[in-house]
C-alpha positions in Angstrom: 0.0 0.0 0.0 3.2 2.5 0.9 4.5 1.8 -2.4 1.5 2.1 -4.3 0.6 5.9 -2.9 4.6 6.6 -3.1 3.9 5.9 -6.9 0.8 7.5 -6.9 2.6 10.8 -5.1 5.5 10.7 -7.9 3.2 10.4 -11.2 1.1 12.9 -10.1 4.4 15.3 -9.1 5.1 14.4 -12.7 1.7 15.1 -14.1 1.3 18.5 -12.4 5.3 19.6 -13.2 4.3 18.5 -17.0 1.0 20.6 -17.1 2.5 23.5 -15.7 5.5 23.0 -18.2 3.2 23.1 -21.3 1.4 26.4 -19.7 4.1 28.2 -19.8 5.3 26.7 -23.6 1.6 27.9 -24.8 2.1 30.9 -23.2 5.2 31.7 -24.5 4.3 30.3 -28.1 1.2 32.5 -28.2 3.1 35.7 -27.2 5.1 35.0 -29.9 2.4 35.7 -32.6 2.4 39.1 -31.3 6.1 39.7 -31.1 8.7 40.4 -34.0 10.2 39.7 -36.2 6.9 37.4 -38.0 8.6 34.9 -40.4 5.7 34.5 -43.0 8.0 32.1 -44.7 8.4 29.6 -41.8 4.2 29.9 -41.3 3.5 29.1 -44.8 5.7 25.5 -44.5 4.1 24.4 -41.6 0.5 25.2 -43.1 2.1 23.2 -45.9 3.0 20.2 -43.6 0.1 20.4 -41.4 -2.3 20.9 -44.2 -2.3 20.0 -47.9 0.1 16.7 -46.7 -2.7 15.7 -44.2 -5.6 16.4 -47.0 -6.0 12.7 -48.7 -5.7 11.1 -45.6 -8.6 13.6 -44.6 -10.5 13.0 -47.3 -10.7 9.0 -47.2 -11.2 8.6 -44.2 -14.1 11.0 -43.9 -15.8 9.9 -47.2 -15.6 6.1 -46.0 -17.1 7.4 -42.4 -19.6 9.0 -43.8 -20.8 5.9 -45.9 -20.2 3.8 -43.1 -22.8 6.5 -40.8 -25.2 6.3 -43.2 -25.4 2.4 -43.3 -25.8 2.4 -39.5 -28.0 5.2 -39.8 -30.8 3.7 -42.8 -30.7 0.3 -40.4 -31.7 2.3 -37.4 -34.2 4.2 -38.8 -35.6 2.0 -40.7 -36.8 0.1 -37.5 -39.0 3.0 -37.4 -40.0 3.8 -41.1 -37.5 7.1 -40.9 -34.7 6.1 -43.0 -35.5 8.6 -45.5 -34.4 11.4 -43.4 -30.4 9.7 -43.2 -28.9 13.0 -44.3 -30.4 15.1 -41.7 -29.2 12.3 -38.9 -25.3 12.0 -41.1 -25.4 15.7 -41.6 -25.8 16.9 -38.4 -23.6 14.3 -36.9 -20.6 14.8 -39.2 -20.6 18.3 -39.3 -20.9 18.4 -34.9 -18.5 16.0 -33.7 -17.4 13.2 -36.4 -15.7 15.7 -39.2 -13.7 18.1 -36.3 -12.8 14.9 -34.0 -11.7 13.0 -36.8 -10.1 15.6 -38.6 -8.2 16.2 -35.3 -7.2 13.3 -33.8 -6.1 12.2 -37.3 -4.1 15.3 -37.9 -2.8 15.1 -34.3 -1.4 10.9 -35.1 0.1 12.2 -38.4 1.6 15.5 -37.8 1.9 15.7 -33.5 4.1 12.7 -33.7 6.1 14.5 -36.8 6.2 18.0 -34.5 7.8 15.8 -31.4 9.9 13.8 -34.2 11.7 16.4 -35.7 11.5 18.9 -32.6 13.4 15.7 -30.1 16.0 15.3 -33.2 17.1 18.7 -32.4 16.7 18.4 -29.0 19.3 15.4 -29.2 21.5 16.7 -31.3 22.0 20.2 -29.7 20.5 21.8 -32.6 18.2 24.0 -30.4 21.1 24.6 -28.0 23.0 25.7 -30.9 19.8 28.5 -31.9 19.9 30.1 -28.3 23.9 30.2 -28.8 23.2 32.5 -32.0 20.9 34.8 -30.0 17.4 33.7 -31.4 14.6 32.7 -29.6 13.9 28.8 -30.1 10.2 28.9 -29.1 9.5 31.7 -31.6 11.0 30.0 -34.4 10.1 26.1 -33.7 6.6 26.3 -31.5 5.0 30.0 -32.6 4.7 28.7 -36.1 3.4 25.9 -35.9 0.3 26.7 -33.4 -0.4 29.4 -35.9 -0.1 27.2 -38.8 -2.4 24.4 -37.2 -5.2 26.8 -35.7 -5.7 28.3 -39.5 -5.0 24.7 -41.2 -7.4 22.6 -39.2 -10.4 24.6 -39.5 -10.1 23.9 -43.5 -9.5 20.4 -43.3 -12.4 20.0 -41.3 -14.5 21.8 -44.0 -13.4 19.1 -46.2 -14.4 16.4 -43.9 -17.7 17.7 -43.5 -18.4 18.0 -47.2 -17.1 14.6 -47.8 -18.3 12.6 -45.2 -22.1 14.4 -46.4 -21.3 13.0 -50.0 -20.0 9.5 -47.9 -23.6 9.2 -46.9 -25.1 10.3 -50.5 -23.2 8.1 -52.3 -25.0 4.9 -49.5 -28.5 6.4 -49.9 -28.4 6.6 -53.3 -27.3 2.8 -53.9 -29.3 1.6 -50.4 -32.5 3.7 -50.8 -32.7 5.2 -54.6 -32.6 8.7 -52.8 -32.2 11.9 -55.0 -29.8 14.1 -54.3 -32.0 16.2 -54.2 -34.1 15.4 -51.6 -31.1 14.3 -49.9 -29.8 17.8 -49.9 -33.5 18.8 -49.2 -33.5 17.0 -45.9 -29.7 18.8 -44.5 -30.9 22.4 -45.7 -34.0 21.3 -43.3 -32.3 20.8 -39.8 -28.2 22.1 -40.4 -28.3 25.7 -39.4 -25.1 28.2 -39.5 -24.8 27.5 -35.6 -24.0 23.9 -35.7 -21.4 24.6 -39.0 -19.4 27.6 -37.1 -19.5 25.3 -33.8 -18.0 22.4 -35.3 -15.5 24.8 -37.3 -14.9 26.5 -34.1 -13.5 23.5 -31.8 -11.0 22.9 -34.8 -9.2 26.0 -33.8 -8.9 24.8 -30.0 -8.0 21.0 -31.4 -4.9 22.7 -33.6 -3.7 24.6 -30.7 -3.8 21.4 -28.9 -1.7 19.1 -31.3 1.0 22.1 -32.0 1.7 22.9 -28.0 1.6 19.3 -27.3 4.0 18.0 -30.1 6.3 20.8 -29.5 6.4 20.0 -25.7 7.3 16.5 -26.1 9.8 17.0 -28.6 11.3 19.8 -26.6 11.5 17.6 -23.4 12.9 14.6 -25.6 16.4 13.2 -24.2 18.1 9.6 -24.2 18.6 9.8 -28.0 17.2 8.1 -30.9 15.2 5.8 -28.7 13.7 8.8 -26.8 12.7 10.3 -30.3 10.8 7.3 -30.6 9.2 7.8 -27.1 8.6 11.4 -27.7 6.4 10.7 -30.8 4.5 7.7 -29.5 3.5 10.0 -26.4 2.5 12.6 -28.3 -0.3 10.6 -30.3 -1.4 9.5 -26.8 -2.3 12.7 -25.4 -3.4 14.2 -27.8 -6.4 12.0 -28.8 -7.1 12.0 -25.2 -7.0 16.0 -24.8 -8.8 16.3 -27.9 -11.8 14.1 -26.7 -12.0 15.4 -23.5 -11.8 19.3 -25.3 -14.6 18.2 -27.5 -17.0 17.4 -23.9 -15.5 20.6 -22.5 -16.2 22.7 -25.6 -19.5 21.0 -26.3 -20.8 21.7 -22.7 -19.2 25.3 -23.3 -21.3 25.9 -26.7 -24.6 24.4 -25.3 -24.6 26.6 -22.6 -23.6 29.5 -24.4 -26.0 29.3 -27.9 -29.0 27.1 -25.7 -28.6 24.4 -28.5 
């Protein structure tokens, strides 16, 4: 029983010392967005990174998640003669939670794990050491960057997973049900309104800030070498899928409250 609460008492040392670690990171990242120099360049690379490399993944697996929503979604309502209304149900659910959580934690498993990769390779190899030694400011130029490139970036990609995960679930109720696309389309215009579309955007921008702060933590903490690398990257695709659920109760809660909705 000692050791247990011994063990207990050092994780959660370690889990408070890590928090306050990354609070200060964000807050030092984020003050760098309003300080000079701006390096436009450096922005535009990790939007490329973050965004147009992450896009086919995106796409796939939101188009085959939409089909696979509306399949669940024609057998459930068809137990009560309702399966004709599928895109409201796939509309509303894709463009709330499935296309921004998917999006993110996708995003976060692809490029998170890429931010602590190539971030703990520095770290290892005194690279960043060697950036304070020539006067500049290693946050501003590594972590600044990259939260402003992933708070613009994911709100786009999850535009895209909305709009293909919708077409996911016209493609399934055109072969399942001989729907229209019309009437389909009919049927979202009915119950999606403006409020659940800049919602669903909306979380995106917390989710990016998320992955970038949390990648570049863990790849600034990284030490023991290669094999910490490894450790750094695997961590980082850990917490962030569970900071990006939890967010998405947090935010939900936040947003209900907030727009009564």
């Amino acid at each position: 029983m000692r050791d247990f609460l011994v063990s207990v008492n050092i994780n959660g040392k370690k889990i408070v010392t890590a928090i306050g670690d990354i609070t200060i990171l964000a807050y030092n990242g984020v003050k760098g967005i309003f300080t000079p120099p701006f390096n436009l360049r450096l922005i535009i690379r990790e939007m490329d990174s973050i965004g147009v490399k992450s896009l086919f993944l995106i796409s796939i697996i939101a188009f085959f998640i939409g089909m696979v929503l509306s399949l669940q979604t024609i057998y459930g309502l068809g137990l009560f003669g309702a399966e004709f209304y599928v895109g409201s149900v796939v509309s509303l659910t894709v463009v709330r939670e499935i296309g921004p959580v998917i999006t993110a934690i996708m995003v976060g498993g692809r490029v998170g794990s890429g931010m602590a990769a190539e971030i703990g390779s520095m770290q290892v190899t005194e690279q960043i050491d060697a950036i304070r030694a020539l006067g500049a400011n290693p946050i501003k130029k590594l972590v600044t960057p990259r939260i402003i490139a992933a708070m613009l970036v994911l709100p786009m990609l999850t535009v895209a997973a909305d709009v293909l995960g919708i077409l996911g679930g016209l493609v399934i109720g055109i072969i399942e049900l001989d729907l229209s696309y019309e009437y389909y389309l009919n049927t979202i215009w009915f119950v999606l309104s403006i409020h659940d579309i800049y919602t669903g955007i909306g979380k995106t921008i917390f989710f990016g800030f998320i992955i970038s702060v949390v990648g570049c933590y863990y790849g600034l903490s990284t030490d023991g070498g290669t094999t910490g690398v490894g450790k750094s990257a695997t961590i980082t695709v850990v917490t962030v899928s569970i900071l990006i659920i939890a967010a998405d109760f947090f935010l939900t809660k936040i947003f209900l409250l907030v727009f009564g909705f």
